[in-house]
Each structure stands twice: as structure tokens, then as C-alpha cells.
C-alpha positions in Angstrom: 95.2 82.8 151.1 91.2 83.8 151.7 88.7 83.5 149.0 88.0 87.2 148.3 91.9 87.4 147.8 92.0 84.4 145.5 89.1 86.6 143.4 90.7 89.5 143.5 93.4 88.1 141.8 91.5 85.5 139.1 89.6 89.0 138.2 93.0 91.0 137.8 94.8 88.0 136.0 91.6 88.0 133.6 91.4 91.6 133.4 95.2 91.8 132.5 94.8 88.8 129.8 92.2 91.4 128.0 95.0 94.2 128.0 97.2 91.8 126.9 94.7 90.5 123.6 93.8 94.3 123.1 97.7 95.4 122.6 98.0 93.0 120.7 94.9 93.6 118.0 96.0 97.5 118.3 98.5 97.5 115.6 96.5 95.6 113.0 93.8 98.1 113.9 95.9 100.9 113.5 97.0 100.1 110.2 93.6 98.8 108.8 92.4 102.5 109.4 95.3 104.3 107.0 94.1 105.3 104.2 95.1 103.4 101.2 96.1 105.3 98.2 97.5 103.8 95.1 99.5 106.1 92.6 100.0 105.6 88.6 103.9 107.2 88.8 106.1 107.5 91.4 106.0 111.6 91.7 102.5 111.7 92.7 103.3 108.5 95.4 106.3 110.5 96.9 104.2 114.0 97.3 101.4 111.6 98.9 103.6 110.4 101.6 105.0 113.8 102.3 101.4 114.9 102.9 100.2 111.5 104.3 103.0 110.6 106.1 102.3 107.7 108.8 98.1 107.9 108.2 98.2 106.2 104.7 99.7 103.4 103.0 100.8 104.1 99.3 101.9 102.3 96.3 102.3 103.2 92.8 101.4 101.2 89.9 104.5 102.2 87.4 108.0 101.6 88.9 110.1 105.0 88.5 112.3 103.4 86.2 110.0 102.2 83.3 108.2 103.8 80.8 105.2 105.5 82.0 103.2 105.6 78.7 103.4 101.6 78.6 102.8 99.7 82.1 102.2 95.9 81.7 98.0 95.7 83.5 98.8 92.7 85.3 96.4 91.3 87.7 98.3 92.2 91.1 98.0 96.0 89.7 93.7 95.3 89.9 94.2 93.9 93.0 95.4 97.1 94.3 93.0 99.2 93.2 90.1 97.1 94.3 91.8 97.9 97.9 92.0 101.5 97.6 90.9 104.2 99.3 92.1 106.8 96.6 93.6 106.9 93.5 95.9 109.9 92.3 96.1 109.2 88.3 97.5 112.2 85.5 94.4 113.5 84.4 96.2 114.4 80.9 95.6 110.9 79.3 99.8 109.9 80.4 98.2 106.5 81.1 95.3 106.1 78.4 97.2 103.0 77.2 97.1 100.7 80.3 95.0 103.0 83.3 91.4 102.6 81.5 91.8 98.2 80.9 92.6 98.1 84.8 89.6 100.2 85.7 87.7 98.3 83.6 88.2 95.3 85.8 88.4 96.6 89.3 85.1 96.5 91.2 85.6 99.9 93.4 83.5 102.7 93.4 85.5 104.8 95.8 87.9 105.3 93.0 85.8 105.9 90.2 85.9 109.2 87.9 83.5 111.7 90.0 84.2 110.1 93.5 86.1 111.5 96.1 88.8 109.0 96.3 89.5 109.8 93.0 92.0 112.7 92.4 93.5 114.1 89.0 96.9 115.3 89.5 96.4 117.8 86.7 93.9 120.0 88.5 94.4 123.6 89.0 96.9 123.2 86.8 98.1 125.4 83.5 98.6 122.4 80.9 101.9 123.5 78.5 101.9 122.2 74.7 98.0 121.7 74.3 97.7 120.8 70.6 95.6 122.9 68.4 94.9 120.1 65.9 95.7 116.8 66.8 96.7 113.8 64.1 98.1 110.4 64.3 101.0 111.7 62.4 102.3 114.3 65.4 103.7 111.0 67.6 102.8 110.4 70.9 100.8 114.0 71.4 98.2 114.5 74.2 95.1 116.2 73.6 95.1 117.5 77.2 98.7 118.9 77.0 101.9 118.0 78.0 101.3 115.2 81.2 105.1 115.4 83.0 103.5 118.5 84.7 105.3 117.2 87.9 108.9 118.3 86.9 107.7 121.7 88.2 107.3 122.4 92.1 104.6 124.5 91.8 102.7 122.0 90.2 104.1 119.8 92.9 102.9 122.5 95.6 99.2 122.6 93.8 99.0 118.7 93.8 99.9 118.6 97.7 97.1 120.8 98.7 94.7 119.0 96.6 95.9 115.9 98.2 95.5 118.0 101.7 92.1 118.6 100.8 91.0 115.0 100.1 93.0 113.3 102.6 90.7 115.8 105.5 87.7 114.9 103.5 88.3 111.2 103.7 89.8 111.2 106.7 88.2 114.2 109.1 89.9 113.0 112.2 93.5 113.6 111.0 92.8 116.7 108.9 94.9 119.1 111.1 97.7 116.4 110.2 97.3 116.8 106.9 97.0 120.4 106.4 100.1 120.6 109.0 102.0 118.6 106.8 101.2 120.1 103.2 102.2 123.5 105.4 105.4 122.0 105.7 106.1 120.6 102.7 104.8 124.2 100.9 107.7 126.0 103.6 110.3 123.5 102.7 109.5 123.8 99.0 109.6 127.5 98.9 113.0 127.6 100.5 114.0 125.1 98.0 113.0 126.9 95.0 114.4 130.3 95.3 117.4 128.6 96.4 117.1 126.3 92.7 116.0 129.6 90.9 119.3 131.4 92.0 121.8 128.5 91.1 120.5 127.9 87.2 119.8 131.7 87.4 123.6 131.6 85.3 122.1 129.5 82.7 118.9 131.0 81.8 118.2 130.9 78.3 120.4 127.9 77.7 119.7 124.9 75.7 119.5 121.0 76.5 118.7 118.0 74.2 116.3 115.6 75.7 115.6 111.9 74.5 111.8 112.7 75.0 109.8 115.6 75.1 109.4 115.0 79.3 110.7 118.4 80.5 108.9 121.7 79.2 107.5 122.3 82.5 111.1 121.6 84.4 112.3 124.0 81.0 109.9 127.1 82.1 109.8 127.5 85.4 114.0 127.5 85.2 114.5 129.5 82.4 116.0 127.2 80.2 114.9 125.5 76.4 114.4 122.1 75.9 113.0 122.0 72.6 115.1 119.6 70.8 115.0 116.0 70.7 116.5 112.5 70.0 113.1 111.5 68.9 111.4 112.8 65.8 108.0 112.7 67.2 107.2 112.0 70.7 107.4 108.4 71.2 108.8 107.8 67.5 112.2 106.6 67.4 115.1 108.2 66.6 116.0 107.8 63.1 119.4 108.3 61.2 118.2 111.1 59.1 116.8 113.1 62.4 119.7 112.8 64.7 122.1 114.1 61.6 120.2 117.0 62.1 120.5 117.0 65.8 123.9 116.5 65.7 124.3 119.5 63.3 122.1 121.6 65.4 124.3 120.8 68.6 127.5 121.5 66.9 126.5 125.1 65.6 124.6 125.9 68.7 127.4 124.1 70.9 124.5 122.5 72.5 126.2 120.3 75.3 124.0 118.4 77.6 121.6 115.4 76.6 118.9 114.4 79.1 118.0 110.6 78.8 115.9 108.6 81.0 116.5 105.2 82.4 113.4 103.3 80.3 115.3 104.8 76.7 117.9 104.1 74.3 121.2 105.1 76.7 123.6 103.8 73.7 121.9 106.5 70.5 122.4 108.9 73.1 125.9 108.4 74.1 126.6 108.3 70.2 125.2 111.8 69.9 127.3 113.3 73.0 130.4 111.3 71.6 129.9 113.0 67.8 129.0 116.4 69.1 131.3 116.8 72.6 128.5 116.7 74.7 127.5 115.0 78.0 124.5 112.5 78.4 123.5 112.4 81.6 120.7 109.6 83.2 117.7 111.6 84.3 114.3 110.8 85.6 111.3 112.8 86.6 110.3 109.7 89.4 111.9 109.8 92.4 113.8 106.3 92.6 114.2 106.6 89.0 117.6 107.2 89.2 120.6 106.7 92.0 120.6 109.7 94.2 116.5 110.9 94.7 115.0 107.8 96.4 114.6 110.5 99.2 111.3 111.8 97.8 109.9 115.1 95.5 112.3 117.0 96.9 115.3 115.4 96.4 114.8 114.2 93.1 114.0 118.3 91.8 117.6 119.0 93.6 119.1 116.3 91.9 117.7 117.5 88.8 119.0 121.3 89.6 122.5 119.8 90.6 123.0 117.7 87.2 122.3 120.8 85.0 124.9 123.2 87.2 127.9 120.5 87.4 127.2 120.0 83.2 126.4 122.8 81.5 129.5 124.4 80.2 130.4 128.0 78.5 129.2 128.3 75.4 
């Protein structure tokens, strides 16, 4: 073989060792640019990722099945937010009893109040229950309003073009991406919606107990009341006296369906259903929460839709 030959190829084995090292940094690369966007619920994680798709990287600080109101601040939840690019939290003080001591001891500006990797979920939107007067004797009651605004997919809708928004702002390059995708999670969700209106259209006016006062939002924009509860006061628990008149309630209403979440008392609620003929049924407003809507937003509000239809019975 001639020397020029023997360089040709030394220069094309080198050259091809650089493609080789570059491929193999690409990936890493790739993922150290997705945004990274950490979530205090589960709802706000899933409508991220329908917006975000494969350009971020989300987690949420509160597992779908625990209580929201009471999240253990353990160090590994800092260390997420010192990582983030952007932090989706309630804005209607749902976290006031664990969010603020984690802030307190994460070192990131990006995710501060004011910044614009920080994002309140509750913006834009029309709070329900906002107390007039507000006293430690009412329970658990916000001062912002009711904070389980997500139960309702036009809150869900307003949330995903906010996230739209700040995704392009943080993130200019993919912004046709991300306003592609909120399109097609708005189509998708209108479809949905009429189609949810139409089958608890039958049941309008209807009544459901709930273990906690988690669902006037999911209540109004179906048509349906749930205004009564196993728990005295939000976040007080039940207590003999109360449920006595619950169970009274139900009876001369023939109130037949109890909501319960996965974090309460499942056993005080099957009591009531078992005194009064009704059902208790395991709900959650996290996707993941419960078997059946670890798809996302969307299949947790038709799981929701689909457990009122198949229990509500005739009056």
C-alpha cells in the first residue's frame, strides 16, 4: 500500500472515531437540554407531559395516592427543585403545609415566586368557595378558594396554555411544539367533554356524598351536587354525631353514591354505604391515584365520568 493511501485511511479511521465519540455524547446532550419541570400533584405533572411531551422531564413531588394537604419535605424532594427548570405549584395555598419549608431550603432562583419558571396552576382561573370570613373553627378552609380546581377540564384546558406559554418562553426553539401540542390536547379535550356532558346529562341535579370536600369544581361543570360530607369540617374527622346525620340525610334523600379517596378512611365509608344502601366507590382526582387513569388527564376525567354513570341509580 503507498503512503498517501496509508493517510487517507489513518485520517478516515480518526475522522470515523470522532463520529463514533459524538453519537455517543448525543444522547446525554439531548436530554441535558429538556426542560426540567417538577410538579406538587400528579394532575398538573400529567397535563405537563401532554404539552411537553418528549422536550421535558417531569416529576411531581406528591404521589397521586397520598394526601395532598400533608407531603412528608424530605430532602430528595429539595433536591429536585434545586434541579428545576420550572415549578407548576396550586397557587390556592393546597400546599402551605409542606411547599413553603422546601422552598425555604432550595437554592434556585429560576423557581422562585415572580420568575418565569415559576407557574401557578390557579391562574386565569375562577376560584369556587372563596370564604368571606375565615376562622380556625371552619376546618381545613382556604383563603384563596377551593384548590382541587383540576377536577374540571376547562381548568385543565387553561392550565395547558399557560404551560404552552411558558414552555415557548423557556424554551423558544421548540415553541411551535408546544403550542402544536396544547392544540391537540385542547381538540381532544373538547371532543371529550361534550361527549362527558351528554352521558351525566341524565343525572343532572343529582346528589353524591364525598369523604372530603375535593369535587365542587368536577360538581359544576356536570351539573351535579356534591355538598355533603363524611367530614364535618374540611379535614376534621368524621365523628359519630355527624355521620348520624349523614346517614339520615342519605336515607330521605336516597342519596346513593359516596366518593372516597385512596389517602382516607375506606372502612367509615363503607359503614355509611352499608347503613344507608349506597355504593362507595375509590376515587381520585390524580391520575395514578387509582387503577384505571394512569393514562394521563384525560383518562382519569373519563374514569371519573364512567364511575358516576355505572353507580348512580333511580331515585
Amino acid at each position: 500500500m503507498n503512503p498517501s493511501k496509508r493517510s487517507f485511511l489513518r485520517r478516515a479511521g480518526h475522522g470515523m472515531a470522532l463520529l463514533a465519540a459524538a453519537a455517543a455524547f448525543a444522547s446525554p446532550l439531548v436530554n441535558a437540554a429538556k426542560l426540567k419541570v417538577v410538579t406538587t400533584t400528579a394532575d398538573f405533572a400529567a397535563i405537563a407531559r401532554d404539552i411537553g411531551g418528549d422536550r421535558i422531564e417531569v416529576a411531581s413531588l406528591a404521589k397521586p395516592t397520598e394526601d395532598s394537604h400533608f407531603v412528608d419535605a424530605k430532602p430528595s424532594l429539595i433536591l429536585k427543585l434545586n434541579r428545576a427548570d420550572v415549578l407548576i405549584e396550586g397557587g390556592a395555598e393546597l400546599e402551605i403545609g409542606w411547599l413553603p419549608a422546601l422552598m425555604d431550603s432550595t437554592r434556585n432562583p429560576r423557581i422562585h415566586r415572580g420568575s418565569p419558571g415559576n407557574v401557578l396552576a390557579n391562574e386565569g382561573i375562577a376560584m369556587l368557595d372563596v370564604p368571606a370570613v375565615l376562622d380556625r373553627s371552619m376546618g381545613g378552609v382556604h383563603a384563596m378558594g377551593n384548590p382541587h380546581i383540576m377536577t374540571d377540564p376547562v381548568n385543565a384546558r387553561i392550565l395547558a396554555e399557560h404551560l404552552a406559554r411558558v414552555f415557548s418562553q423557556l424554551d423558544a426553539q421548540s415553541s411551535e411544539f408546544y403550542r402544536a401540542n396544547f392544540q391537540r390536547f385542547s381538540d381532544e379535550l373538547d371532543a371529550k367533554l361534550a361527549e362527558w356532558q351528554q352521558r351525566l346529562a341524565p343525572f343532572k341535579g343529582r346528589r353524591i356524598v364525598a369523604y372530603h370536600d375535593s369535587w365542587p369544581y368536577f360538581a359544576r361543570r356536570f351539573g351535579l351536587r356534591i355538598d355533603l360530607f363524611l367530614e364535618p369540617k374540611p379535614g376534621i374527622p368524621p365523628t359519630p354525631p355527624h355521620l348520624a346525620q349523614v346517614i339520615q340525610t342519605m336515607q330521605q334523600e336516597k342519596i346513593n353514591l359516596i366518593f372516597v379517596e385512596p389517602h382516607l378512611n375506606w372502612r367509615t365509608a363503607e359503614t355509611v354505604a352499608r347503613q344507608t344502601g349506597a355504593t362507595a366507590v375509590l376515587v381520585s382526582q390524580f391520575p395514578g391515584g387509582v387503577k384505571g387513569t394512569e393514562g394521563g388527564y384525560i383518562p382519569l376525567i373519563e374514569h371519573l365520568v364512567d364511575t358516576v354513570a355505572k353507580n348512580l341509580k333511580a331515585p
